[in-house]
Phi, psi and omega in degrees: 000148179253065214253044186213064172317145186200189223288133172097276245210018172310355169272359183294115184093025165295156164198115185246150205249160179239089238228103178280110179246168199281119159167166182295347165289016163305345207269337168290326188311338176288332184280341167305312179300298187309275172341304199275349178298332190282356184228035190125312219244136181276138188242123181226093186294125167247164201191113174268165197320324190280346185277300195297333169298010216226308186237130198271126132009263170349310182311321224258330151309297191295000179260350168257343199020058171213152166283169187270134175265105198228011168205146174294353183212063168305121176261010179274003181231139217258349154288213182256069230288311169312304189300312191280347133353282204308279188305338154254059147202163208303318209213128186255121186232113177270116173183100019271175182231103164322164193281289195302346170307289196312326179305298178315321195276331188274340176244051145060051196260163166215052175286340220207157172331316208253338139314296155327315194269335185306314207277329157279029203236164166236004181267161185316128154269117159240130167229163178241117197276192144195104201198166199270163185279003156288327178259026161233020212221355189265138176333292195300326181271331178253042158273262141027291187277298172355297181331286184306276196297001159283351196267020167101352191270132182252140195251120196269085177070167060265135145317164178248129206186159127359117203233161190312320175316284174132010177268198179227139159162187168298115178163341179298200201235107176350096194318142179325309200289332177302310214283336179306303167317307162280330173302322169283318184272321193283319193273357162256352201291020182235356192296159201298010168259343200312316176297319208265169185213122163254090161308120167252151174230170183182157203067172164284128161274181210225138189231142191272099155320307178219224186251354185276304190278152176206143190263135168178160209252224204226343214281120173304317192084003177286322174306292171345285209272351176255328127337307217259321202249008129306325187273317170282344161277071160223346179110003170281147133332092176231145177255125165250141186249115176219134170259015171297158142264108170200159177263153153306156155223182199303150181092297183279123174242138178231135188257120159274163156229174193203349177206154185313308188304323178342294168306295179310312169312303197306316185298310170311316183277346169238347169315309169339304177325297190268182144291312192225124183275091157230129191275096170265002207254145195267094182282130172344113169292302193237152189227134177278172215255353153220110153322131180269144179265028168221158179282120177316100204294154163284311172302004160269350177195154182274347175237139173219128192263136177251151198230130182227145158221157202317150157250194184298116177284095158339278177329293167302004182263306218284297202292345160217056116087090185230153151055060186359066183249121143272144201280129158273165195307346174218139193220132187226171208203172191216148188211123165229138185243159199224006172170121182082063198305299186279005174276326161291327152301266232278005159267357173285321231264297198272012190255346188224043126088056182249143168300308186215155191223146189229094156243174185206170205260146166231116160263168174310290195277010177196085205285118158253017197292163199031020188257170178306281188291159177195125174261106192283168160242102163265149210216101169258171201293292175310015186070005195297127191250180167216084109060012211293112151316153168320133162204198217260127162326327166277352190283316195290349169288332206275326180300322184301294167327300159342287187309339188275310193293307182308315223276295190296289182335285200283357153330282156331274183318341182290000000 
């Protein structure tokens, strides 16, 4: 088991139990089984008799290559199968979890495999329910879910969708990529972040020209955001401030925005919060300085000139703590240049006081706004650089991220 997750590749030596019940969303456990097998984490499916009517024992072996457990009194297995379920692995994953699961799980029963092996594990439990909404909507099942989350079991959805029935409403069962998301925040909440809160910023802001048109930059908000959901499998607390389109997720709060002053609000009102500031997000220099309140027609004039001003240097407000902003124990910045990368970082690093500086070169032919990849330079407050090759943006956060934990630490110590 892995329970102090770190940079990359932290889900590896994970080992989540998998406890499949009877309905027709069984049939998602598999793509679910698949997801969390693709990131590492050993998956070990128990399935209950009604789970087995919907779905076969065998998928869920071959996505795993571990056996299936499907009855409480094996007699090929010469221990005790439920208790040693129970005790090795990190995380108990109900999904889908029946009207009659939940009933079983709240009143501590140990009738049927997937009851049994629950009531013997110590590790954190998530279910997901999934049942038509009548029977997730009758007292006696939110009774049930009542229990259950005082007794600490975290409840995944149900969504509101389309139901096996063919009517609509509350009661599917929470899509694999949602349940994935919590299984990453339960299986990082111990991680070298554990401690920690993190502000992040992310995207281009957008300055209005008219109520149509707006000055804005080419930057996606994805490095932002590959930040954001690094930090949180590492066990940090995290706000993301974005001009992104995204929802929270566990872990994660996310505030929109859409223009630098937005960005300056938000950041000044959740800073109080956190420890550590990184600004990823590529913010306005300059804002025209009266929006026009109707759309600027081309056929009213053949040329059109705009008048702009500077907007507020965030960073330099944040690190020396102006225009009531407090500086937090660690503040990294982002730099993108188009020629003398590191010379242009290290006068950013030292004119606006930064811990860390994350830059990367922009070119015609190598663009890193909206790509996969991204190649970075980190620049730490001791002049040290690093180097990164090109990888995939959640890989350069977690390096990034490395740097940050070294950044907090002697932070302490100072």
């Amino acid at each position: 088991m892995n329970n102090h997750p770190t940079s990359g590749n932290q889900f590896v030596g994970c080992s989540v139990l998998l406890c499949v019940t009877g309905g027709i969303a069984a049939y998602k456990a598999a793509t679910l089984t698949s997801e969390l097998v693709q990131l590492g984490i050993r998956v070990r499916v128990v399935m209950s008799a009604g789970a087995q009517r919907f779905i076969q024992p065998l998928t869920f072996q071959a996505l795993t290559a571990e056996q299936v457990v499907t009855d409480l009194f094996d007699p090929g297995h010469a221990g005790v199968q439920h208790i040693e379920l129970g005790k090795t692995h990190d995380l108990v994953l109900i999904a889908p979890a029946s009207a009659n699961t939940i009933y079983r799980l709240a009143a501590g029963a140990a009738d049927d495999v997937v009851a049994a092996t629950v009531l013997a594990s110590p590790a954190p439990v998530l279910i997901a329910p999934a049942m038509e909404s009548t029977m997730w909507e009758k007292p006696a099942t939110q009774r049930n879910i009542q229990l259950l989350n005082t007794d600490g079991t975290t409840i995944i959805g149900p969504a509101t969708g389309r139901l096996a029935s063919g009517g609509y409403g509350v009661g599917r069962m929470a899509e694999p990529a949602v349940i994935v998301q919590h299984v990453r925040a339960a299986l990082g909440s111990n991680g070298d972040l554990s401690r920690n809160t993190l502000l992040i910023t992310a995207g281009g802001t957008r300055e209005p020209i008219d109520p149509v048109r707006t000055l804005t930059n080419r930057s996606s908000g994805l490095m932002g955001a590959a930040i954001a959901v690094a930090a949180r499998d590492r066990g940090a607390k995290v706000t993301l401030v974005t001009t992104a389109k995204a929802e929270s997720e566990p872990g994660i709060t996310v505030v929109p925005v859409e223009t630098a002053a937005e960005m300056s609000s938000a950041v000044k009102n959740q800073l109080p919060g956190h420890d550590t500031l990184v600004m990823a997000a590529a913010v306005a220099d300059f804002r025209p300085i009266v929006p026009a309140n109707i759309k600027l027609k081309k056929t009213d004039r053949p040329k059109l000139t705009l008048t702009l001003e500077a907007t507020q240097d965030i960073l330099s407000a944040v690190t020396s703590s102006r225009d009531g902003f407090k500086r937090p124990t660690v503040v990294v910045g982002f730099a993108a240049e188009t020629q003398r990368l590191i010379d242009e970082a290290r006068e950013k690093i030292k004119s606006k006081q930064l811990d860390l500086i994350a830059a990367n070169i922009v070119q015609n032919d190598r663009s890193p706004f909206g790509a996969a990849s991204v190649a970075l330079t980190l620049i730490d407050r001791n002049g040290r650089v690093q180097s990164l090759p090109e990888m995939p943006k959640e890989q350069a956060a977690h390096l990034l991220l490395d740097q940050v934990v070294k950044l907090i630490a002697s932070s302490a110590t100072d």
